[in-house]
C-alpha positions as CSV (number, residue, x, y, z in Angstrom):
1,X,-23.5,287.5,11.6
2,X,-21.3,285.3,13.9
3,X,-18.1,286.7,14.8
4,X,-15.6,283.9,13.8
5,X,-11.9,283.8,15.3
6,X,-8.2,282.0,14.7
7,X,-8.5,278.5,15.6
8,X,-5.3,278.7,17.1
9,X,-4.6,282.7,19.1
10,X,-8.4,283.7,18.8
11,X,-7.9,286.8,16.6
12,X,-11.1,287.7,14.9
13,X,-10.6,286.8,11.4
14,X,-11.8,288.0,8.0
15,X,-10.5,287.9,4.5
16,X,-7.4,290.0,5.0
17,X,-6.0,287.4,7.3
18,X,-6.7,283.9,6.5
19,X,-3.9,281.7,7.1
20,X,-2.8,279.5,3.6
21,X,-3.5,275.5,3.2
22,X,0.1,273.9,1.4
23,X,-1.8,274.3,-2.1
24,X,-1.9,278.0,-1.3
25,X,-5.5,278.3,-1.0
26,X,-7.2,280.4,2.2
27,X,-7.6,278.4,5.2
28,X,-10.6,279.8,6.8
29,X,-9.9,278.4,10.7
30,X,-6.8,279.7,10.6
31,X,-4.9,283.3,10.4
32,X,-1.9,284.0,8.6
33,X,0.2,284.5,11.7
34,X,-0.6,281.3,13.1
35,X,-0.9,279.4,9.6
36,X,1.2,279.5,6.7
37,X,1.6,276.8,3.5
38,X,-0.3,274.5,5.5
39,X,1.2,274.1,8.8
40,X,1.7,275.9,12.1
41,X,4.1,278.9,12.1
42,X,5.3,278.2,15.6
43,X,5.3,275.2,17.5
44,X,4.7,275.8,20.9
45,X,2.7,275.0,23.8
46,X,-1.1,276.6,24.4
47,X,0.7,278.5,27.4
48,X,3.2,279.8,25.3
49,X,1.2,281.1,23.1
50,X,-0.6,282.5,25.8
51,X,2.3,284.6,27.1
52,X,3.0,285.4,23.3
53,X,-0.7,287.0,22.9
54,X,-0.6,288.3,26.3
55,X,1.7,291.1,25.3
56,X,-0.8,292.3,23.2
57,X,-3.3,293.5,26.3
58,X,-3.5,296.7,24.8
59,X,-4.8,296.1,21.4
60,X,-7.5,293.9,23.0
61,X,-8.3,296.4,25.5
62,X,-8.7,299.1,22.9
63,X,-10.7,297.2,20.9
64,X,-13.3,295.9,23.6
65,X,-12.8,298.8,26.5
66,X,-11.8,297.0,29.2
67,X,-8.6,298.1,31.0
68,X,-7.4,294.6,32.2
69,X,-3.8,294.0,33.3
70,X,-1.8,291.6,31.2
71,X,-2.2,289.2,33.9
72,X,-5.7,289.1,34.0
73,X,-5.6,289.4,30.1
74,X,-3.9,286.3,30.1
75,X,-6.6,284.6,32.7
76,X,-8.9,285.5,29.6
77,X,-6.7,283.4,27.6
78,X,-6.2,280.5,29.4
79,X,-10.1,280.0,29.8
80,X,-10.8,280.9,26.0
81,X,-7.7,278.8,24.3
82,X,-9.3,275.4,25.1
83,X,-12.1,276.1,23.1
84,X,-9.9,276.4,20.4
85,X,-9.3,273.7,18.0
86,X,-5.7,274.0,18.0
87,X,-5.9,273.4,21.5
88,X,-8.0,270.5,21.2
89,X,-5.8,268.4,19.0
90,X,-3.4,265.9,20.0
91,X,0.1,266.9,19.5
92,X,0.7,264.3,16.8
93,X,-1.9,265.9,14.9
94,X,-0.8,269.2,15.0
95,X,0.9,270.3,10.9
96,X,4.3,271.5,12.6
97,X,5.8,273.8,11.2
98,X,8.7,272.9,9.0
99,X,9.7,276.4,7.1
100,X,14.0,276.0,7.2
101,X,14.2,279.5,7.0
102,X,13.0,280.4,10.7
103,X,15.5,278.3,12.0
104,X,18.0,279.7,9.9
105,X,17.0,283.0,11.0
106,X,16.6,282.0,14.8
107,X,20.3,280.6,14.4
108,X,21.2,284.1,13.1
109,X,19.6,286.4,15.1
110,X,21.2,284.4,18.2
111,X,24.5,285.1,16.9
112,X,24.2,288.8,17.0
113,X,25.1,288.2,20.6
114,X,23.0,291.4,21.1
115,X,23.9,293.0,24.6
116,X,20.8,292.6,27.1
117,X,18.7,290.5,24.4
118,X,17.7,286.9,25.4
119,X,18.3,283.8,22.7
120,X,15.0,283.5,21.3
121,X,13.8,279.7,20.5
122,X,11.1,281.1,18.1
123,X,9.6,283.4,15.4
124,X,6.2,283.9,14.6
125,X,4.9,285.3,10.9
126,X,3.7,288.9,11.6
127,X,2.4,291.3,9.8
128,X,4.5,294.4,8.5
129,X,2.7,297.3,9.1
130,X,2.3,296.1,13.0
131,X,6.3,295.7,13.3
132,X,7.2,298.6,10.5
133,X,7.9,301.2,13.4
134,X,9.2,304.7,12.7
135,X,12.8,305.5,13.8
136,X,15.2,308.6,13.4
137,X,17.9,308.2,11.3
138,X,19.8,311.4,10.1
139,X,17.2,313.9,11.4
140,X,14.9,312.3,9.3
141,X,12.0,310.0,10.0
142,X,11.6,306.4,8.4
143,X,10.3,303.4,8.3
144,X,12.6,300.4,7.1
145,X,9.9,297.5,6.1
146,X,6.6,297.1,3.6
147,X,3.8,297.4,5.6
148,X,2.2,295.0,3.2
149,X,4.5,292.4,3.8
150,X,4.7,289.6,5.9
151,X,8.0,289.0,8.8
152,X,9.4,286.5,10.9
153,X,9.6,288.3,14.2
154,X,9.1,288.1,18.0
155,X,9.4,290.6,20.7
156,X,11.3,289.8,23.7
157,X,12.2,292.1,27.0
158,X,15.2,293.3,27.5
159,X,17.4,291.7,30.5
160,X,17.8,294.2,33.4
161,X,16.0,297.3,31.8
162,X,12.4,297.2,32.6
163,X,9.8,298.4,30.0
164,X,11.8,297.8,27.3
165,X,11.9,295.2,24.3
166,X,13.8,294.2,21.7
167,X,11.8,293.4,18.5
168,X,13.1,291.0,15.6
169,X,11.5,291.3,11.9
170,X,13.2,288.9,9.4
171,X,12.7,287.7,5.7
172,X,14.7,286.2,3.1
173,X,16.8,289.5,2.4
174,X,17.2,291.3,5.9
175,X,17.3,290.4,9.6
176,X,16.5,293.6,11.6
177,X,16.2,294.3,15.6
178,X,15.3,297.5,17.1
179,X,14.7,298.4,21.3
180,X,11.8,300.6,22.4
181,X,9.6,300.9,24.9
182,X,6.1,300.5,25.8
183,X,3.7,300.3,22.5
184,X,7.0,301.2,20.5
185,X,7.8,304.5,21.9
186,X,11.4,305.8,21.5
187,X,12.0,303.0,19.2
188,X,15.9,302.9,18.4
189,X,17.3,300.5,15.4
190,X,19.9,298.3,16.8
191,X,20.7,296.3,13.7
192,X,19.5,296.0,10.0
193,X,21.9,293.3,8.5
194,X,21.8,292.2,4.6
195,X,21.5,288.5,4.6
């Protein structure tokens, strides 16, 4: 059987994943973290989804056993994304996405004014059990989010620290940013704020 991927970041896709048309039906071009209620979940150009993807070089390289860099990785990208019919439409063709609450939440997380975290200008949907990491609180180890669910988040690097990243995971009820370092290690909660 043919291996069919994403339209839009070229994840393989299968039932678990499909993306939802506005009537709530599965979209079966799409996944669900590049399509949501019938539109786009970011709007952004095929290079910035590029560098988006790109920081997932080690999930790829796991699952295919290549060891590329996440230079080269994004190389890869840039060659395969055109293929893509995402990439292929025009612009004004494109179902934007028009969700309020990201930029409600973009406009929140901003405000944090978190030291040595960058404004972020977007917020993808992700799943939870890739962002739900494990931190320390009280001697005890937990996990704050469903892995089942489904987040507004984004991963950006933190300014002047190299190898580490701030994470974002938001819904309706909770805005929360943590810091760690490569694939998650030493993962510390900065901020879990009620809404």
């Amino acid at each position: 059987m043919e291996q069919v991927f994403c339209q839009s970041c070229g994840m393989p896709l299968n039932d678990g994943i499909l993306g939802t048309n506005a009537d709530g039906s599965r979209n079966g071009e799409y996944c669900t973290y590049c399509y949501k209620d019938g539109a786009f979940t970011g709007d952004f150009t095929m290079e910035e989804m590029v560098e988006f993807c790109a920081q997932f070089v080690d999930e790829f390289n796991k699952n295919t056993g290549q060891n590329l860099t996440k230079e080269a990785y994004k190389d890869v990208l840039r060659q395969f994304y055109p293929s893509l019919k995402r990439w292929k439409l025009p612009a004004d063709e494109l179902p934007h996405a028009t969700s309020p609450i990201k930029q409600q939440l973009i406009d929140e997380v901003n405000a944090l004014s978190i030291s040595g975290m960058p404004k972020i200008n977007n917020l993808f949907i992700l799943q939870g059990s890739f962002v739900n990491m494990e931190y320390h609180v009280n001697g005890n180890a937990v996990k704050l989010l469903d892995d089942n669910a489904v987040y507004w988040g984004n991963q950006v690097e933190k300014q002047g620290v190299e190898g580490r990243c701030f994470g974002i995971a938001c819904d309706e009820h909770y805005i929360l940013v943590s810091e760690y370092g490569k694939d998650g290690v030493d993962a510390e909660l900065v901020i879990l704020k009620k809404r």
